[in-house]
C-alpha positions as CSV (number, residue, x, y, z in Angstrom):
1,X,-2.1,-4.4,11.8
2,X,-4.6,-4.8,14.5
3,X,-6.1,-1.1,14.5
4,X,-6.7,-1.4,10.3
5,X,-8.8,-5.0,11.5
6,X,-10.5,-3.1,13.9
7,X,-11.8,-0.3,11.7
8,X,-12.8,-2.7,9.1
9,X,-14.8,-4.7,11.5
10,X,-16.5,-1.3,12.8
11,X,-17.0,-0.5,9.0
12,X,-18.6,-3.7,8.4
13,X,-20.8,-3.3,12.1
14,X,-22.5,0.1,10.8
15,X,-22.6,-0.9,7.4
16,X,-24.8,-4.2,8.9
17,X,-26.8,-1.7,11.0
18,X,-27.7,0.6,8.4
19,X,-29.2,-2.2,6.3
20,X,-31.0,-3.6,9.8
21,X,-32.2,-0.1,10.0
22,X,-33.6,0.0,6.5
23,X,-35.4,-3.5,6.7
24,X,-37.0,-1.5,9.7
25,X,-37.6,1.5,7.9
26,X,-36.3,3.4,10.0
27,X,-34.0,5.1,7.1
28,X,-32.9,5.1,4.0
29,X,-29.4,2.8,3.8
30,X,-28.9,3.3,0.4
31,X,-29.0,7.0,0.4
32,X,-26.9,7.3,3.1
33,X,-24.7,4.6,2.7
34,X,-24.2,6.6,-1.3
35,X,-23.2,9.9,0.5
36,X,-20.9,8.5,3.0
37,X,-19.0,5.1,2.3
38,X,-15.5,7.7,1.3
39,X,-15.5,8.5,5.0
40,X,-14.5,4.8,5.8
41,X,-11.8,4.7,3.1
42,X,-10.4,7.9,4.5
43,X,-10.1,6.5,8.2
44,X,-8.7,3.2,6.7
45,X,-5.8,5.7,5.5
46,X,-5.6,8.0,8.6
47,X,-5.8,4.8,11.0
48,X,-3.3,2.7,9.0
49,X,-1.1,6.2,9.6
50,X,-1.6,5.8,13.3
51,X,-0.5,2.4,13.4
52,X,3.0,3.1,11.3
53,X,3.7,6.0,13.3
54,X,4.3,8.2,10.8
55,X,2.9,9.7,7.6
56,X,3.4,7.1,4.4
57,X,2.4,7.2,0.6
58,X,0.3,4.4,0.4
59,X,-2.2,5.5,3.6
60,X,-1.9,8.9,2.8
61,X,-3.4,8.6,-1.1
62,X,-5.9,6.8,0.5
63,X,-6.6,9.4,2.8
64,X,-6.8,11.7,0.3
65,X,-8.8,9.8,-2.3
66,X,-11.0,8.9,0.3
67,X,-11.9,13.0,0.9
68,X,-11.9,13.7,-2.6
69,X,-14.7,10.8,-3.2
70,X,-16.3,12.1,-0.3
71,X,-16.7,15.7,-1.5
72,X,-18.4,13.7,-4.9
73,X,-20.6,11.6,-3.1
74,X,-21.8,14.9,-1.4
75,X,-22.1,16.9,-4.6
76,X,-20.1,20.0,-2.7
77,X,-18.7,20.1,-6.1
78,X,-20.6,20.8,-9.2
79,X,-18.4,18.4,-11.6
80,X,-17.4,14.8,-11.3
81,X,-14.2,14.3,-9.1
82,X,-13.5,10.8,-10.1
83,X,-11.1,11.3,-12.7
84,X,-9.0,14.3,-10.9
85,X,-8.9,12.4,-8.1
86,X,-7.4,9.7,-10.0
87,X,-4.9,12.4,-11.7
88,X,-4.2,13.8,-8.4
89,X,-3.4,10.1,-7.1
90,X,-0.6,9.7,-10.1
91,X,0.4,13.2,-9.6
92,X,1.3,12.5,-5.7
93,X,3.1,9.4,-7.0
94,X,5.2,11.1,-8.9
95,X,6.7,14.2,-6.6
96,X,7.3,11.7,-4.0
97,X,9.2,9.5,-6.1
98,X,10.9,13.0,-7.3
99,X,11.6,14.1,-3.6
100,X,12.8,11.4,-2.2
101,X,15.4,10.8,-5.0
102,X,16.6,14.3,-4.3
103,X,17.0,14.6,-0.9
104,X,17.8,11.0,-0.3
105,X,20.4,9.8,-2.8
106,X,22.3,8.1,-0.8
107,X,19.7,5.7,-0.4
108,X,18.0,3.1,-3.1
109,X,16.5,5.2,-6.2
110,X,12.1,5.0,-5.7
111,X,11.5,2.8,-8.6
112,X,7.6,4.5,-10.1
113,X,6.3,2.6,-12.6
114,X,3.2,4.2,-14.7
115,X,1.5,2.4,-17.7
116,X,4.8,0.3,-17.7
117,X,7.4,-1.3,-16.0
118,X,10.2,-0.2,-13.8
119,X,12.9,-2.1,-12.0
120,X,15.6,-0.6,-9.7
121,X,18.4,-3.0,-7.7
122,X,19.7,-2.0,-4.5
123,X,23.8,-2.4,-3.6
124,X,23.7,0.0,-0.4
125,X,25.5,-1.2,2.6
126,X,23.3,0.5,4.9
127,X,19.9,0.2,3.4
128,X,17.2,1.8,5.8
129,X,14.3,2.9,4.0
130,X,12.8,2.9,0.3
131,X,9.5,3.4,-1.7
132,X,8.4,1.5,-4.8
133,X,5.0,2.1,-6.9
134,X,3.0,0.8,-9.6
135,X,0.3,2.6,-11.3
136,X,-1.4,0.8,-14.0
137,X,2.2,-1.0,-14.5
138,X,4.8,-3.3,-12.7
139,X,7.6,-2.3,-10.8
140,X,10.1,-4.0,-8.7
141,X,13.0,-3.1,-6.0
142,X,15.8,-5.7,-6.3
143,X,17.2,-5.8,-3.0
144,X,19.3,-8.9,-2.5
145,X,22.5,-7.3,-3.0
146,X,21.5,-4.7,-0.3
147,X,22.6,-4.9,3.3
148,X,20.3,-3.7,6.4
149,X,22.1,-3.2,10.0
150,X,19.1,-4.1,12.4
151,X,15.9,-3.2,10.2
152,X,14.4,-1.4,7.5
153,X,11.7,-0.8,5.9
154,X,10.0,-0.4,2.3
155,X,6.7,1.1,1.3
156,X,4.9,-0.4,-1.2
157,X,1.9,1.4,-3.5
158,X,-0.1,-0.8,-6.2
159,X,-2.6,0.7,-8.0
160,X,-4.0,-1.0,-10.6
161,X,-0.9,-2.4,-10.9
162,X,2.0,-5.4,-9.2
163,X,4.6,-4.4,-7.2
164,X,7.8,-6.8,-6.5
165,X,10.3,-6.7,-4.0
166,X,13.0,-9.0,-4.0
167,X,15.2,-9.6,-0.7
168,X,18.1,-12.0,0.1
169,X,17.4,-15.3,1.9
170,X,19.2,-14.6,5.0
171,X,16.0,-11.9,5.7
172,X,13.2,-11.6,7.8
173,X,10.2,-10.0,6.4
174,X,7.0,-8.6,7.9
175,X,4.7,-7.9,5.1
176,X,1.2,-5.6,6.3
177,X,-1.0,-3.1,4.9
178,X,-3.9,-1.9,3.2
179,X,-5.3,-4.2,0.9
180,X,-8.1,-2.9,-1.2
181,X,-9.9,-4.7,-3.9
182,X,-6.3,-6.2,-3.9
183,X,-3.7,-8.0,-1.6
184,X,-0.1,-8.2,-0.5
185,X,1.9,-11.5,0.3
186,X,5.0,-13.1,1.4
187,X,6.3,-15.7,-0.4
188,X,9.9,-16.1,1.1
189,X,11.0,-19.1,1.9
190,X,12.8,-20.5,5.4
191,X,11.7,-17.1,7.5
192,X,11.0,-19.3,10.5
193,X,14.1,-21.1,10.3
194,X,15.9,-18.0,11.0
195,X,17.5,-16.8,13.7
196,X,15.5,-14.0,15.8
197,X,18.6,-11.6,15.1
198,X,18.3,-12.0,11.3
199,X,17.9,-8.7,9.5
200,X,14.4,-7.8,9.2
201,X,12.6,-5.9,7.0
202,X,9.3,-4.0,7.1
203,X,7.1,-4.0,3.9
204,X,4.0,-1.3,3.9
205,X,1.8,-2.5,1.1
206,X,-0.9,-0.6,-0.2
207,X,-2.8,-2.7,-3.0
208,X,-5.7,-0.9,-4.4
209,X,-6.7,-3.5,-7.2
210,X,-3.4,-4.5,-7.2
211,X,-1.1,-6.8,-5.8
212,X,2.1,-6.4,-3.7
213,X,4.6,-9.5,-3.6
214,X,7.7,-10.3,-1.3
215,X,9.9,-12.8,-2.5
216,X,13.7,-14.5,-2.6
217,X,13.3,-15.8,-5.9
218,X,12.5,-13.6,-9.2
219,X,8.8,-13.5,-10.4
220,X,8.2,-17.2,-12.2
221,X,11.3,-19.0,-10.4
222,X,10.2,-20.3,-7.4
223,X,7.7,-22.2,-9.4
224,X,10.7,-23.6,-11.7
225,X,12.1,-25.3,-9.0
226,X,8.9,-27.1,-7.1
């Protein structure tokens, strides 16, 4: 995801100027930088949007929790946003989990997991597309009895919280996102001895401190067998 490098580095450039700027004292960089550092976690979200081409969970609570920090920061409200916004974050969770299972039941369940865990295992012959989220909890999409024509794709959300998704060996997997105060990684095995016409799945991870993990082997057995 080159754009979501691109807007870190410009991040990281203004933040650098800011604090130039104050050692010049020319302004105030920690007044300003208070009022306004939402704005960049908002166009991490709209700009990791862009790049998937379409409007996804993970980029769009950041989007969204990016504002809602942004109208705190600003005091245009007179109470503290911090906890609604977290409320608001679960909340979104939730009904999209609740859509999707409704008007996509021919497709994998969206396995939510909140203060606990939550597991879901995929048979579909024609699997295309699923979600799986973690909020303060653990939850994992079993997929390695699924089968995927060309490609497909899963988004992942971690917040405070792991996320595990578990995919046949015969896969290819592309793992990118938005890590935040977290990470995502692939630990497949063998991906570049496939063949270029493998199946190949797509993981959108979102890790706000949290973690987002791809793997052929359940959590704790691929260190068994080193």
């Amino acid at each position: 995801m080159k754009p979501v490098r691109l807007w870190i580095g410009l991040v990281l450039l203004v933040l650098g100027t800011f604090l130039a700027l104050d050692a010049l004292d020319v302004l105030d960089a920690g007044t300003t930088i208070d009022r306004w550092w939402p704005a960049a976690l908002s166009g991490l979200g709209v700009v990791a949007m862009i790049t998937q081409g379409r409007v996804s969970l993970g980029p769009a609570v950041v989007t969204g929790l990016g504002l809602i920090l942004l109208a705190d920061t600003n005091d245009w409200a007179d109470e503290d946003l911090i906890g609604p916004a977290l409320l608001i974050t679960i909340g979104i969770v939730v009904l999209a989990s609740v859509v999707r299972n409704r008007t996509h039941d021919h497709l994998s369940r969206a396995p939510v997991a909140l203060f606990g865990e939550a597991k879901t295992t995929d048979h579909g012959e024609h699997f295309d597309h699923s979600t799986v989220s973690a909020v303060f909890g653990g939850a994992t999409l079993d997929l390695r009895d699924a089968h995927i024509d060309r490609s497909a794709t899963v988004d992942a959300f971690a917040l405070f919280g792991g996320v595990d998704v578990l995919v046949p060996k015969g896969w290819r997997v592309s793992v990118g996102g938005l890590p935040i105060f977290g990470g995502y990684e692939d630990k497949t095995r063998g991906n570049g001895s496939l063949p270029a016409d493998a199946p190949l799945l797509k993981v959108n991870a979102t890790a706000i401190f949290g973690a987002v993990e791809v793997s052929d082997e359940p959590p704790g057995r691929a260190s068994d067998d080193d």
